[in-house]
Backbone bond lengths (Angstrom), bond angles and torsions (degrees), N, CA, C in turn:
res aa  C-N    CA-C-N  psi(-1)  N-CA   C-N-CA  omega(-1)  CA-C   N-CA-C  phi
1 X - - - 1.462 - - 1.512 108.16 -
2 X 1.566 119.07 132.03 1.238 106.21 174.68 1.724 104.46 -122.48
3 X 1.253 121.18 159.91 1.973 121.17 177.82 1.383 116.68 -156.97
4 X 1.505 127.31 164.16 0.693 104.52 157.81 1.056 150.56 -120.72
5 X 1.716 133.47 139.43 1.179 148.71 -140.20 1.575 98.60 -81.37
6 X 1.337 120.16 141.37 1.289 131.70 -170.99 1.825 112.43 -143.50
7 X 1.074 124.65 83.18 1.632 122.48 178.88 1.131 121.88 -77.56
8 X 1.435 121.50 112.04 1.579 143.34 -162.44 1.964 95.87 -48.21
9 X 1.573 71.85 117.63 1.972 80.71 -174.26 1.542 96.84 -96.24
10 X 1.691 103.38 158.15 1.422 124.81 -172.43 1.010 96.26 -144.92
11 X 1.530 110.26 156.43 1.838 119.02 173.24 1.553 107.48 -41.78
12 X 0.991 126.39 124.86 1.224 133.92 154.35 1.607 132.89 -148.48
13 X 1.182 122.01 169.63 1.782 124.26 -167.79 1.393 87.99 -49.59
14 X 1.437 109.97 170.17 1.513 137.21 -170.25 1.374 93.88 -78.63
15 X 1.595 126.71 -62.14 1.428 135.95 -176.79 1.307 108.79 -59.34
16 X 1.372 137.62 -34.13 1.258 134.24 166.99 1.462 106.41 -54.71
17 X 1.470 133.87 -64.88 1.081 146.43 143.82 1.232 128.52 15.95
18 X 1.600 99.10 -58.56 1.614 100.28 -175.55 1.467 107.95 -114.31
19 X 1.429 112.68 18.89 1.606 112.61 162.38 1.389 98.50 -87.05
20 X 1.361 132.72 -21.43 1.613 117.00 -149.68 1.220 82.23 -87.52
21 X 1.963 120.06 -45.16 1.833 134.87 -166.86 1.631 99.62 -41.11
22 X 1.228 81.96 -55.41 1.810 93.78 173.97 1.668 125.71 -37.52
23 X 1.331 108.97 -91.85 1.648 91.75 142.91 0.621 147.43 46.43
24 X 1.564 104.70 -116.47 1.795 135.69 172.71 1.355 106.99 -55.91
25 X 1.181 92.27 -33.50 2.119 88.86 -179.88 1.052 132.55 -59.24
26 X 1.604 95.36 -44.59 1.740 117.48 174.44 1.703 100.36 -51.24
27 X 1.447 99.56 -52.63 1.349 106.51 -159.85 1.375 115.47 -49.88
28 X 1.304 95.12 -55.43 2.047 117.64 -177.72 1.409 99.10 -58.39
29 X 1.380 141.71 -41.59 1.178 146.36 174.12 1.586 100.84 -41.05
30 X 1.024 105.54 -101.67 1.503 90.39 173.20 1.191 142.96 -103.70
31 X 1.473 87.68 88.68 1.809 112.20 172.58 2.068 104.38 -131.64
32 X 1.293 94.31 16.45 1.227 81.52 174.87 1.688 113.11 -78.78
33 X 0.990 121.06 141.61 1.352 143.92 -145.52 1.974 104.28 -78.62
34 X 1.011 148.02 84.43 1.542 149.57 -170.47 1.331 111.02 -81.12
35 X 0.967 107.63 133.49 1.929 107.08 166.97 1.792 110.56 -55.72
36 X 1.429 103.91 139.42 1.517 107.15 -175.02 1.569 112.33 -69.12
37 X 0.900 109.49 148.59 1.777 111.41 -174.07 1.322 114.28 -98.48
38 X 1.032 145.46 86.35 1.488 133.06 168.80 1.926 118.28 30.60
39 X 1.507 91.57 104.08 1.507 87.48 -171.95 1.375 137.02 85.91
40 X 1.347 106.78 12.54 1.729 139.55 -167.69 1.532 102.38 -116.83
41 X 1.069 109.01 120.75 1.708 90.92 145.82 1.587 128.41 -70.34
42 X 1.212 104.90 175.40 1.428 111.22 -154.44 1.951 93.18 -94.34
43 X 1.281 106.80 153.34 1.500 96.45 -178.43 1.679 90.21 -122.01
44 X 1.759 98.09 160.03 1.482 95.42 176.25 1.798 102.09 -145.95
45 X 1.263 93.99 166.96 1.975 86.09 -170.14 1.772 107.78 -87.25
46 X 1.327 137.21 160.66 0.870 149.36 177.18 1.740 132.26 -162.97
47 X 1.581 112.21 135.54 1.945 83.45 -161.96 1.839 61.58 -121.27
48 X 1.510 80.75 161.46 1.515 123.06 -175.33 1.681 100.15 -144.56
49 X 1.890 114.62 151.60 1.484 115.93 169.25 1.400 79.95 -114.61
50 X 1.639 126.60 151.62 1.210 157.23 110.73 1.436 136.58 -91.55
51 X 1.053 132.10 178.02 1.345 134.28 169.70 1.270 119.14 -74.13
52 X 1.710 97.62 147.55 1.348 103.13 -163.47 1.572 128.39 -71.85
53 X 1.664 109.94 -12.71 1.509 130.00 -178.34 1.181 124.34 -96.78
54 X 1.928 100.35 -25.52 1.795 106.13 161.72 1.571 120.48 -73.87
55 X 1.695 103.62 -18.57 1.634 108.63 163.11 1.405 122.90 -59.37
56 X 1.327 100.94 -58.40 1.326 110.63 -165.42 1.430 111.40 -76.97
57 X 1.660 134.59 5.59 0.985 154.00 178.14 1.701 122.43 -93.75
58 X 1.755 95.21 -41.01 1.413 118.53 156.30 1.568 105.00 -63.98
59 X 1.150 128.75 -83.19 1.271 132.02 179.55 1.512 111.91 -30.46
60 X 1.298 135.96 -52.77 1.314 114.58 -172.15 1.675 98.35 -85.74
61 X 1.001 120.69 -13.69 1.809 107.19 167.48 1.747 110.87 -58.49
62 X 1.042 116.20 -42.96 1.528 140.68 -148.32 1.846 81.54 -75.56
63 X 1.102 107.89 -74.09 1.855 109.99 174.32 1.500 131.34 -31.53
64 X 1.609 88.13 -62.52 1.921 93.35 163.73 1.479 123.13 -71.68
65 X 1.602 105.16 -8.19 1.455 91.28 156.27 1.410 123.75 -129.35
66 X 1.721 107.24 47.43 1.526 116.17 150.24 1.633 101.88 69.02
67 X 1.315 121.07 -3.43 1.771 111.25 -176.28 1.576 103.36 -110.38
68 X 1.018 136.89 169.07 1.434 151.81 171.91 1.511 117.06 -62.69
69 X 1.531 124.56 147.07 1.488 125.23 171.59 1.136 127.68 -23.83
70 X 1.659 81.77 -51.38 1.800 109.03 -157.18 1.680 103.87 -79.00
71 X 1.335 109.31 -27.65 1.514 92.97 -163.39 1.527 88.79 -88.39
72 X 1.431 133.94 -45.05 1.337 122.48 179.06 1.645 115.49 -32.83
73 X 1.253 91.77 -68.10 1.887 99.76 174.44 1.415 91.47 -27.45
74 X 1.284 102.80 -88.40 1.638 118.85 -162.86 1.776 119.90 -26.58
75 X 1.196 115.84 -13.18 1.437 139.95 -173.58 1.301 97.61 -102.05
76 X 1.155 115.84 -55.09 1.726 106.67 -165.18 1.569 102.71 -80.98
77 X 1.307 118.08 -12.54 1.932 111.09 172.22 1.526 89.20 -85.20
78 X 1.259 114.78 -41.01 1.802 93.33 -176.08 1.265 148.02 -69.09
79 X 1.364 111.18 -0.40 1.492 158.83 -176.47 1.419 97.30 -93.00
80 X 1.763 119.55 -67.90 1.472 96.28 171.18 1.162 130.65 -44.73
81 X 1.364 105.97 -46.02 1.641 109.81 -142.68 2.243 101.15 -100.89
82 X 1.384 96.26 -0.45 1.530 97.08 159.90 1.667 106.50 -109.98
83 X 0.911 133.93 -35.94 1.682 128.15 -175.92 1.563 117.35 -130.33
84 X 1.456 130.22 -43.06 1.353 103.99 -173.54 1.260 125.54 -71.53
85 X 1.836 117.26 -28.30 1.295 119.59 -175.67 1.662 104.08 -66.22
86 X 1.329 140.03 -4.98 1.296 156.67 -172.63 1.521 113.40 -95.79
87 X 1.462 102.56 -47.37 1.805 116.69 -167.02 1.462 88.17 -65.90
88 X 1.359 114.03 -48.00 1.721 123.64 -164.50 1.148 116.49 -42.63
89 X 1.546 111.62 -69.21 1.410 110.27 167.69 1.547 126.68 -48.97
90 X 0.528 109.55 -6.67 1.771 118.47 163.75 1.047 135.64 -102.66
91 X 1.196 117.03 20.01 1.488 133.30 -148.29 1.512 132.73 17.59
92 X 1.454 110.08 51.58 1.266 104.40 -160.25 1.959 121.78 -77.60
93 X 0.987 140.52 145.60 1.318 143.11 -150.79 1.753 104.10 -120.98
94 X 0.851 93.78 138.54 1.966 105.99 174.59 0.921 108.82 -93.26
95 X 1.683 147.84 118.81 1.158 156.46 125.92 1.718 123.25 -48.00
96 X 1.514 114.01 156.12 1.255 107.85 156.29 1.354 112.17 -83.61
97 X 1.382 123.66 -168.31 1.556 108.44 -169.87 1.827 88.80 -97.11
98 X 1.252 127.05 -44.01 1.525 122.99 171.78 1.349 110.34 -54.21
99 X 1.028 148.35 -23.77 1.234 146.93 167.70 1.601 123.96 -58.22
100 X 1.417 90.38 -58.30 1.586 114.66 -177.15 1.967 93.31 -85.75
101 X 0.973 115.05 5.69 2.108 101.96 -173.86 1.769 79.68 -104.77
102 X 1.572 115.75 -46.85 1.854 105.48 -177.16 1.272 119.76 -69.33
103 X 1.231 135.05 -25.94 1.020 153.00 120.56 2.133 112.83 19.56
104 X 1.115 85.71 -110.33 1.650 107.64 147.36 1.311 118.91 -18.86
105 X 1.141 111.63 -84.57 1.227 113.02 179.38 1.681 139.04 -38.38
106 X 1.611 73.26 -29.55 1.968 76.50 -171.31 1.870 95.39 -89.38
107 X 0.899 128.33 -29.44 1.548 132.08 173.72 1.764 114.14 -50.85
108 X 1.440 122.25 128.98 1.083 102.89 179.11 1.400 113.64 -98.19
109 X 1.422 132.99 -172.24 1.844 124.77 -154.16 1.198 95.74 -86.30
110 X 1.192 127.56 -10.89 1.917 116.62 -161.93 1.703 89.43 -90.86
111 X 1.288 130.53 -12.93 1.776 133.93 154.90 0.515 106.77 -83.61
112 X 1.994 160.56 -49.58 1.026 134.88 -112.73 1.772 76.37 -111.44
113 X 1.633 106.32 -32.87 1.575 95.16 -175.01 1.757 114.07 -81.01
114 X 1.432 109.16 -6.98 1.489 109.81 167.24 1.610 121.93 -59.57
115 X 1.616 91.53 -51.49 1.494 101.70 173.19 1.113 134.25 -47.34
116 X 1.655 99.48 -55.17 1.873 126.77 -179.41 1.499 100.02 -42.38
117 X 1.979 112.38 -53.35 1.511 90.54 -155.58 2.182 106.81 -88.10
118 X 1.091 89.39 4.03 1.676 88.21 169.55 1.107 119.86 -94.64
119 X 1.379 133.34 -16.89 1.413 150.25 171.87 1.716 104.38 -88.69
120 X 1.077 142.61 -16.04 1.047 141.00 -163.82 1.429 108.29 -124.42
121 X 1.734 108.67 -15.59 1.864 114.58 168.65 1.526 96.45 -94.89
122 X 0.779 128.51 -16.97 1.576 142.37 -174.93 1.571 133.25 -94.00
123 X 1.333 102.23 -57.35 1.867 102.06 -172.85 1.837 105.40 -81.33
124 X 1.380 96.66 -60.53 1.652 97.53 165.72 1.834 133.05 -33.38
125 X 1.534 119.47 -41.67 0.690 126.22 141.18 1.718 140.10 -13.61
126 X 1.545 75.52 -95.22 2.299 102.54 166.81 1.563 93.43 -61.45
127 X 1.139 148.92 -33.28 1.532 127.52 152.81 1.343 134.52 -11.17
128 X 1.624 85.06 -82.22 1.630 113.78 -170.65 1.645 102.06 -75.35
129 X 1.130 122.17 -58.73 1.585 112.90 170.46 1.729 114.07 -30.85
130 X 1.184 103.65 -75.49 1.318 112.14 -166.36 1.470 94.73 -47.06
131 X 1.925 134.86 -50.01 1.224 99.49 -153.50 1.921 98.44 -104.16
132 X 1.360 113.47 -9.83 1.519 94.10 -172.29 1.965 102.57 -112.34
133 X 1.554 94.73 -7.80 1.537 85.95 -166.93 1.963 122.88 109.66
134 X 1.152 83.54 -37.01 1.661 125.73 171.92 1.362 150.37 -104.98
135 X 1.314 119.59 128.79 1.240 117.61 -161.94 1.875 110.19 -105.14
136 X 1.325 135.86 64.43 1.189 114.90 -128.64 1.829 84.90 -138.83
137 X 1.294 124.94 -179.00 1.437 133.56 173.24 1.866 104.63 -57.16
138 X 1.071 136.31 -55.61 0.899 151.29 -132.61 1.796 82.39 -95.22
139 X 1.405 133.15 -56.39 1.038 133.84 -176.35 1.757 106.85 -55.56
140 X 1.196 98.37 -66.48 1.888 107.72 -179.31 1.740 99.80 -44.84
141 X 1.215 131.00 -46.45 0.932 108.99 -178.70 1.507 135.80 -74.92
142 X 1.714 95.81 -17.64 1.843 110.89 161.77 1.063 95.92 -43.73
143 X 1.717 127.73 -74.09 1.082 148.54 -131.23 1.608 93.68 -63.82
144 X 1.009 127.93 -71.61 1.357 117.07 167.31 1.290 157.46 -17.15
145 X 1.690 88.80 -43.87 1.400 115.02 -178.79 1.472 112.54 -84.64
146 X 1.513 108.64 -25.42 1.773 120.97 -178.84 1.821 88.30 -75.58
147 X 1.220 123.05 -67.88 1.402 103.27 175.36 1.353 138.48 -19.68
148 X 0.960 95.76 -55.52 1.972 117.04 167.18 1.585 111.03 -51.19
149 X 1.430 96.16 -68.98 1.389 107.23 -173.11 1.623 130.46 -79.70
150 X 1.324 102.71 -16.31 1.547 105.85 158.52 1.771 121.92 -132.03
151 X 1.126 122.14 -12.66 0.953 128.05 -166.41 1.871 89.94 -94.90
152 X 1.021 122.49 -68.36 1.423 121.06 162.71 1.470 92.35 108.13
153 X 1.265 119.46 35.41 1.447 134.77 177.91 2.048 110.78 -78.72
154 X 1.150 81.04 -10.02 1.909 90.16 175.32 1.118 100.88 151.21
155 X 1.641 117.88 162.75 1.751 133.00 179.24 1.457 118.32 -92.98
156 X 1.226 111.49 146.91 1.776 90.55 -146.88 1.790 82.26 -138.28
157 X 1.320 120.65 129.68 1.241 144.93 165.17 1.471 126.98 -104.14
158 X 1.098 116.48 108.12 1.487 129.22 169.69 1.355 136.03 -125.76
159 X 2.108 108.78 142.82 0.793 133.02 -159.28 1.407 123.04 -118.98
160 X 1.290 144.13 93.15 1.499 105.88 178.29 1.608 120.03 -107.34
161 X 1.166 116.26 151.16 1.537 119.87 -170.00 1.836 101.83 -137.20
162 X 1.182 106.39 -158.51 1.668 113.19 -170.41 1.798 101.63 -76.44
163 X 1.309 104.09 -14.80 1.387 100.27 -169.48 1.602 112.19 -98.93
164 X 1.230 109.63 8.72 1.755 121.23 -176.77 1.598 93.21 108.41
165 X 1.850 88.81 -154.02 1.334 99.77 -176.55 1.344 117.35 -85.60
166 X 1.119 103.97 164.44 1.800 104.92 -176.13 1.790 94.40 -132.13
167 X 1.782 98.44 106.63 1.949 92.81 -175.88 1.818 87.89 -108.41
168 X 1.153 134.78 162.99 1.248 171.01 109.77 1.588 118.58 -82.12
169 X 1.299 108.58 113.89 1.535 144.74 -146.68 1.365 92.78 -124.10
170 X 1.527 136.85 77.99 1.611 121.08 167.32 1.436 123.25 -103.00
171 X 1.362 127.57 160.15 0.869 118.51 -156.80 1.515 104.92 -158.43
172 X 1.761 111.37 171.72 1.687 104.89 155.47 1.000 124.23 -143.69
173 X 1.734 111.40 45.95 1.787 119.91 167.11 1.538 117.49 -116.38
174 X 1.470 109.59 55.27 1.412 114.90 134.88 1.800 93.21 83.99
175 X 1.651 94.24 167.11 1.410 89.70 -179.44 1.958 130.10 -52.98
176 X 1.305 97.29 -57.52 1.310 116.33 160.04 1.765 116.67 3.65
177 X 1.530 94.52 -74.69 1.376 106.46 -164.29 1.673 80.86 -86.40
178 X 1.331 164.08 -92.21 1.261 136.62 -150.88 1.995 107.34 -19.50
179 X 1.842 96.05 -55.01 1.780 87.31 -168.33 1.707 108.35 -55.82
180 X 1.182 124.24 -35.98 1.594 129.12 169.14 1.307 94.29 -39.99
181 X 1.637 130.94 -93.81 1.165 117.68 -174.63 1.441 121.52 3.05
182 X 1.649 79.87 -101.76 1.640 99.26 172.56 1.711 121.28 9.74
183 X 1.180 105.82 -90.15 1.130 150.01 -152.83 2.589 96.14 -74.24
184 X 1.298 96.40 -47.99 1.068 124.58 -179.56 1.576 92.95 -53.54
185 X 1.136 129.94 -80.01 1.483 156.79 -129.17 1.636 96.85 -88.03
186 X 1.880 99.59 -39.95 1.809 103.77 -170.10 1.433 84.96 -70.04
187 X 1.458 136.06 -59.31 1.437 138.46 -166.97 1.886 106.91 -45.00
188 X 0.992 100.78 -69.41 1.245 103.90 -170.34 1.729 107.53 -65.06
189 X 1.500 140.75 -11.85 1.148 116.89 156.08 1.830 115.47 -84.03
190 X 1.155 101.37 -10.85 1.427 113.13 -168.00 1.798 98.58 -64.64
191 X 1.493 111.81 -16.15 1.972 122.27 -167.61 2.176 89.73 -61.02
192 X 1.167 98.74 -56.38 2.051 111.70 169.14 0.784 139.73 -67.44
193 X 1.791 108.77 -4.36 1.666 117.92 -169.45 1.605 114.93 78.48
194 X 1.050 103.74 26.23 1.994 89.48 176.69 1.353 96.54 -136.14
195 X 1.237 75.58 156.01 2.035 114.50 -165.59 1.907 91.04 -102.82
196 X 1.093 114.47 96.22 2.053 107.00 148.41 1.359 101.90 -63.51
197 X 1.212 97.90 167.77 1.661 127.78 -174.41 1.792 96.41 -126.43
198 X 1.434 99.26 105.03 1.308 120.68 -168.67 1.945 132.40 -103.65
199 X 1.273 100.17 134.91 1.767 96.81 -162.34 1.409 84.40 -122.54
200 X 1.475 130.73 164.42 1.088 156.16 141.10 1.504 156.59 -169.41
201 X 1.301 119.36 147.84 1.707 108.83 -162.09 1.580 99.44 -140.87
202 X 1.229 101.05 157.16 1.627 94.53 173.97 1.097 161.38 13.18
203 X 1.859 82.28 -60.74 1.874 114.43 174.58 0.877 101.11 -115.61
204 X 1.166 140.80 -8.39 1.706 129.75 -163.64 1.456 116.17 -136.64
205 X 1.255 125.08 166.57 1.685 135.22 172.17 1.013 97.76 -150.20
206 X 1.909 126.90 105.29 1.187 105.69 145.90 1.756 121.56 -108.16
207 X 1.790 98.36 170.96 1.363 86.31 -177.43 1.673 108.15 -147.25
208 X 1.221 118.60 165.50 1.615 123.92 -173.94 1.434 98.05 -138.45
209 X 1.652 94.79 89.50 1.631 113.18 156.80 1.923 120.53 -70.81
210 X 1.505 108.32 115.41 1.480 85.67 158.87 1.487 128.53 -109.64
211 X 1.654 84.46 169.93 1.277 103.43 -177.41 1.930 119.84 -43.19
212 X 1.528 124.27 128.39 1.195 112.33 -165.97 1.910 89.97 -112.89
């Protein structure tokens, strides 16, 4: 979804003024509305007011990382509306990555694999319900990919060929969390009845889900 963002203006200096003008311009610039391309979702216009310091906070993120207003915005609604409004209800918690790597460590595998398979018959699940209704291949594999991509739980590579999918799961918290994987991933395909065909080392989990 993209809109446009509008921060409740107050008297202020002229130069203050024309940083916010500034802004909005960028913003309105590109929000003009494109036909969807094959395999896109469809975008539509929308104005919203926010605050004037969570703008200008967005905006200088958006710069240091070389991409546009609009698509930043457009990232941070898509983040809600595929995983945090989801994580929430579950109470899910943010770690640093040293936090969550000592963590691990001090646990030995006959827990870490207790956990994995109750967290992995369990959270995946309340996932896919909550967001598609469904508990199905296509969901488990969202579920995965939001891990990767917002949760930042590891970098996740995919393949598919005649033999299903082919995921590579990398990472850098130690053996531990590979055996979580493991153990995580067998549970949570186990919700459909399927068995992956499973590799792992240290840093990595890979696996070859098939097609059901």
């Amino acid at each position: 979804m993209t809109g446009h963002l509008a921060p409740k203006l107050a008297a202020n200096s002229p130069s203050k003024e024309c940083r916010k003008l500034n802004i909005l311009k960028k913003l309105s610039r590109s929000l003009t509305p494109m036909p969807p391309r094959a395999g896109k979702n469809r975008t539509v216009p929308k104005s919203f007011r926010i605050d004037e310091p969570a703008l200008q906070a967005i905006d200088k993120d958006a710069e240091s990382q070389n991409v546009s207003l609009n698509t930043l915005v457009n990232q941070i609604f898509k983040q809600y509306a595929d995983y945090d409004r989801f994580a929430r209800k579950i109470s899910t918690v943010k770690l640093s990555s040293s936090t969550f790597r000592g963590l691990l460590s001090a646990l030995d595998a006959d827990k870490v694999i207790e956990v994995a398979k109750t967290s992995g018959s369990g959270v995946p699940q309340a996932f896919a319900t909550a967001k598609s209704g469904r508990v199905d291949m296509k969901a488990l594999l969202d579920h995965l990919r939001y891990l990767a991509t917002y949760a930042h739980l590891y970098e996740m590579s995919e393949m598919v060929d005649a033999q299903g999918h082919n995921l590579t799961l990398i990472h850098d918290f130690g053996l531990n969390w590979s055996i979580f994987l493991v153990h995580y991933v067998t549970a949570m395909f186990g919700l459909i009845g399927v068995t992956p065909k499973i590799e792992m080392s240290d840093r990595s989990v890979s696996l070859t889900v098939p097609d059901v």
